[in-house]
C-alpha positions in Angstrom: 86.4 82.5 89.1 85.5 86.2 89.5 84.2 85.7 93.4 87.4 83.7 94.6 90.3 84.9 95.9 93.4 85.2 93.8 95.4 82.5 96.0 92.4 80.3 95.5 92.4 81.1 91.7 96.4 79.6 91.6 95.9 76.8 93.9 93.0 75.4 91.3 95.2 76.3 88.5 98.0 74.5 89.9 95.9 71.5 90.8 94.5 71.4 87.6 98.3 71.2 85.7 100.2 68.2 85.0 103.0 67.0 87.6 106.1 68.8 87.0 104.4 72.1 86.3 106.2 75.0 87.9 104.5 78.4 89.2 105.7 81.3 90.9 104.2 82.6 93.4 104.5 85.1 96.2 103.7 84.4 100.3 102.9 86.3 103.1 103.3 85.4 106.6 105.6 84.7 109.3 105.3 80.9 109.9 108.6 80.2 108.2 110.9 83.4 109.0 113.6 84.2 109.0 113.8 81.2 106.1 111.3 82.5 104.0 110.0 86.0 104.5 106.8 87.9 103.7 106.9 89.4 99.9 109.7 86.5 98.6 108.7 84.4 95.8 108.7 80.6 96.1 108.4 78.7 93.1 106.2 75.3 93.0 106.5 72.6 91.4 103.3 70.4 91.2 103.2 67.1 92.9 100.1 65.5 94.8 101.9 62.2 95.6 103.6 62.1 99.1 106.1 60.3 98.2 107.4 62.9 95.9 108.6 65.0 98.7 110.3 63.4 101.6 111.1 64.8 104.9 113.3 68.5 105.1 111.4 69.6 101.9 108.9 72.4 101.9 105.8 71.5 100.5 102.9 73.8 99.5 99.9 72.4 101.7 96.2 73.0 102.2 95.8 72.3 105.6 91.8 72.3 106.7 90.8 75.2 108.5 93.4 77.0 107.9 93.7 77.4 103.8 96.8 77.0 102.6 100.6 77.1 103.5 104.9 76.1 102.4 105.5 74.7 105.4 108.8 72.1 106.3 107.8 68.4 105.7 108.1 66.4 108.8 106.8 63.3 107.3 105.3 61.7 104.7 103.3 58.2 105.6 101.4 60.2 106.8 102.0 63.6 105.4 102.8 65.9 108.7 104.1 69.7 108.0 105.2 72.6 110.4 106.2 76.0 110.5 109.9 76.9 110.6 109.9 77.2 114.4 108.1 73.6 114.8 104.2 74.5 115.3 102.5 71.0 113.9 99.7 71.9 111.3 97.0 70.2 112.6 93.7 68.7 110.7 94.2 66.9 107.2 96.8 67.9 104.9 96.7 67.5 101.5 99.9 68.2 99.2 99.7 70.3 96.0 102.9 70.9 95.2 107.0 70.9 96.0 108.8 74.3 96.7 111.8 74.4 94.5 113.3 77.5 94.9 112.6 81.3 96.2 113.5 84.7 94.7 114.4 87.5 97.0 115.9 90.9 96.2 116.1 89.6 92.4 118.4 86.8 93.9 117.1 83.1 92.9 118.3 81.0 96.1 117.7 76.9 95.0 115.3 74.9 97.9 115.5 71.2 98.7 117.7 68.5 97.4 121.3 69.0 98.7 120.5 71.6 101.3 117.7 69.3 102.9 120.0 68.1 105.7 120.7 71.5 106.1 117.5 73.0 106.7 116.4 70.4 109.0 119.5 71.0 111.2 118.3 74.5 110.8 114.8 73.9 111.7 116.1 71.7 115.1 118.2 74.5 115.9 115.0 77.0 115.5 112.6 75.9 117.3 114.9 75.5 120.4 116.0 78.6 120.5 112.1 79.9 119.7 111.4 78.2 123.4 114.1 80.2 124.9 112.5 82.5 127.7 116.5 84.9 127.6 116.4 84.6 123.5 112.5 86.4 124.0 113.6 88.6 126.2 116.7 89.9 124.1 114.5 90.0 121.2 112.1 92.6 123.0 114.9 95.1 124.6 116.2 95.1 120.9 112.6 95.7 119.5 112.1 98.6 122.2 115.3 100.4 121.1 114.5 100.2 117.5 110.8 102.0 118.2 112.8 104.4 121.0 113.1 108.3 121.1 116.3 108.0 120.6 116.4 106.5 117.3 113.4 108.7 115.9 115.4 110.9 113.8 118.0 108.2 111.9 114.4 106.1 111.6 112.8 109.5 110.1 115.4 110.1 107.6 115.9 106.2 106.6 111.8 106.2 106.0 111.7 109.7 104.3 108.4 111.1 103.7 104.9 109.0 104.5 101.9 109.3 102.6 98.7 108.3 104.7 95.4 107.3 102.1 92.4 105.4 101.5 93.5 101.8 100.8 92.2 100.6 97.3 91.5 97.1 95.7 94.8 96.9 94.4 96.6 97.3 98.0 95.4 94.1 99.2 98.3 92.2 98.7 100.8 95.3 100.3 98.3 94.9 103.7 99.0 90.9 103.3 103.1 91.8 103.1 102.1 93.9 106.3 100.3 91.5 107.9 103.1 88.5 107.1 105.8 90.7 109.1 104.2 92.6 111.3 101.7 90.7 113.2 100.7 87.3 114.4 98.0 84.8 114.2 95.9 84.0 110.8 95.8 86.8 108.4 94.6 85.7 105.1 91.1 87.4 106.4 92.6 90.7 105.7 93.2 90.8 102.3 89.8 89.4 101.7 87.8 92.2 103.7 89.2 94.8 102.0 88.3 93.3 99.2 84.9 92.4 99.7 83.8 95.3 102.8 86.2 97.8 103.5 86.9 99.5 100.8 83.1 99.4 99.4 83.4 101.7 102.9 85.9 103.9 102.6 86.8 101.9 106.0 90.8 101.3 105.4 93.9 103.4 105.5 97.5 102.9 105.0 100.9 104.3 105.5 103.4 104.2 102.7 107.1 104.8 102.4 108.1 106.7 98.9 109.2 103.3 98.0 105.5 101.8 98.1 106.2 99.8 101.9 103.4 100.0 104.1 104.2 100.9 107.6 100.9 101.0 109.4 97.3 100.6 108.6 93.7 101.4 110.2 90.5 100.0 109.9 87.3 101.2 111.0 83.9 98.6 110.9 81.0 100.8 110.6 81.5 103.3 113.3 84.1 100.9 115.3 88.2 101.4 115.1 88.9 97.7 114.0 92.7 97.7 113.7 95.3 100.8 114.4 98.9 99.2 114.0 102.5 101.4 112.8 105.6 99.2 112.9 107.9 99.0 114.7 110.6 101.3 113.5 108.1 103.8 112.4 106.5 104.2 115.8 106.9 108.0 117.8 107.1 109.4 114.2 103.3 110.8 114.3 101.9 108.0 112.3 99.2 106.8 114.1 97.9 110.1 114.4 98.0 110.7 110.8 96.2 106.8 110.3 93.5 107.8 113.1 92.8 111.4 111.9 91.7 109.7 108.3 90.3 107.7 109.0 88.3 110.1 111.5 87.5 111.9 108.0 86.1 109.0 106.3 84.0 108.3 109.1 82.4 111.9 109.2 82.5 112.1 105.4 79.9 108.2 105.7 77.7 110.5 108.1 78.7 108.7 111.4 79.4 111.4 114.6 80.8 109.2 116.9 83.7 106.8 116.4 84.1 103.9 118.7 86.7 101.3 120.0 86.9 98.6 122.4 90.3 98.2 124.2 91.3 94.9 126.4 91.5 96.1 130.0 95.5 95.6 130.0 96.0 97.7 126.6 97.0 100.8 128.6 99.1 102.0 126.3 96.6 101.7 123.4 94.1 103.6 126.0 96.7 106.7 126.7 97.2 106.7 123.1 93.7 106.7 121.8 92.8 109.3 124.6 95.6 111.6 123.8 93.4 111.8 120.0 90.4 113.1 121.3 88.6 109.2 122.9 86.8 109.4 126.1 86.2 106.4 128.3 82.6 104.9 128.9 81.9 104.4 132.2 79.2 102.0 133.4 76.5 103.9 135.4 76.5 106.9 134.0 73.9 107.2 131.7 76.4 106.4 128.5 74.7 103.0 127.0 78.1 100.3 126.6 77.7 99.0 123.5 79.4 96.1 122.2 81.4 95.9 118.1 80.6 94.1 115.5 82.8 91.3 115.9 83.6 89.3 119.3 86.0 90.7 121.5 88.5 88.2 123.0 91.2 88.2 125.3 89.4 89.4 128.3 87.7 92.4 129.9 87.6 95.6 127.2 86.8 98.9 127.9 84.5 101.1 125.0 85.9 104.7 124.2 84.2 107.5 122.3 85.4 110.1 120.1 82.6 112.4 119.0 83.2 113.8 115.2 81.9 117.4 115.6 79.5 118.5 117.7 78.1 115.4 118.6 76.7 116.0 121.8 77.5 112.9 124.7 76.9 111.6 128.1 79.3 112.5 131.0 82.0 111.1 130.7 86.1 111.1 131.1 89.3 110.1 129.7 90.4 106.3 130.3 92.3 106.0 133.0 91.0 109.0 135.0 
């Protein structure tokens, strides 16, 4: 039991108990916001027969390939689930259990039975306006505004002060929380290489607010930047700086001179902000050898920047963009 992950360790003990056995538990991710949030707590009630859930329930799901998920019941001969917003979980799905109710701000809010036709009007109503090009488009000038100049000092105050460290075992479930509202695409990975990699590495850190939220996190894979991400409403507050300078210091403290990072070609912003902290662009042809990370870069062309720790001595070469 010791090598699995603790959502693993749950599911098994949930599929283990008798029908009718409740659990608490808490989730992570956005597949079903605004509904259900990252950090609530749902509570399950074990079932494994389809035909104890029926359509407008959310049902706890293992869903192959992609581990496990509450997702809204679209059928059940055969059992079909999707997110909130109407994204189809595709593959096999097997059922392990009925969500019952969720627990939010110390508020227990009752799921399914009555409100069913509700939240499948809700869920129609959802993924329209998900597919709305003007909705999008409202929802980034109001994202913009919130990470503005203009709001940095009401943003400063309403954070207070942030404390930038070493992530530790025991913050793998705030980076999940992180992940669940602040980014997109599987996440689950997260918690388990910080468990298993990064911190064995020193190669994690976080921002927290005094009240324990994380509001940005780094990660550096051997001597690559992995991940540099601040929210949204802690953005322009020096953050990232704070995130980059270290984990600048863990790097130099493992031995490693120069820190690296590959940047998609249309990441400009990412480029002027990693260049205004020291990282110089690697030009092909001039005698710096482009190396590629440890992982596979998607999402077209990428450009490699270097940020020598010390004295490292380097190749000609200039700041991206230049």
């Amino acid at each position: 039991m010791g090598s699995r992950r603790p959502e693993d360790e749950w599911a098994a003990f949930l599929e283990a108990s008798p029908p009718g056995t409740r659990l608490w538990v808490r989730g992570a991710g956005r597949s079903m916001y605004p509904l259900l949030r990252g950090g609530d707590s749902v509570q399950v009630e074990r079932c494994s027969d389809v035909f104890a859930v029926r359509p407008g329930d959310i049902a706890l799901v293992r869903v192959e390939g992609r581990g496990l998920a509450a997702h809204v019941v679209c059928s059940v001969a055969p059992l079909r689930t999707r997110s909130f917003l109407g994204r189809a979980d595709e593959g096999p799905v097997q059922l392990l259990g009925r969500v019952v109710a969720v627990r939010r701000s110390g508020l227990r809010l009752p799921v399914g039975g009555r409100l069913v036709p509700l939240l499948l009007a809700m869920h129609r109503v959802g993924a329209r306006a998900a597919g709305s090009a003007s909705l999008r488009r409202s929802v980034q000038v109001l994202r913009g505004i919130a990470s503005s100049p203009a709001t940095r000092e009401p943003r400063r105050r309403w954070l207070g002060p942030i404390e930038v460290r070493l992530l530790a075992l025991e913050d793998a479930e705030a980076l999940l929380l992180y992940a669940g509202h602040a980014l997109r695409g599987p996440t689950a990975f997260l918690g388990d290489s910080l468990r298993e990699r990064w911190c064995q590495e020193d190669g994690a850190v976080g921002a927290f607010t005094r009240r324990g939220r994380m509001v940005g996190f780094a990660v550096r894979e051997e001597a690559w930047l992995r991940y540099l991400h601040v929210t949204e409403e802690a953005r322009r507050l020096g953050v990232g700086t704070r995130l980059l300078r270290e984990l600048e210091g863990s790097a130099a403290r493992r031995g490693i001179r120069v820190l690296r990072a590959a940047v998609r070609e249309e990441e400009v912003a990412c480029r002027e902000f990693l260049a205004s902290g020291g990282f110089l662009d690697v030009p092909g042809g001039q005698g710096a050898e482009r190396q590629g990370p440890p992982w596979r870069q998607s999402g077209g062309p990428w450009r490699e920047l270097v940020h020598p720790l010390g004295d490292e001595a380097l190749p000609p070469l200039h700041r991206p963009g230049g």
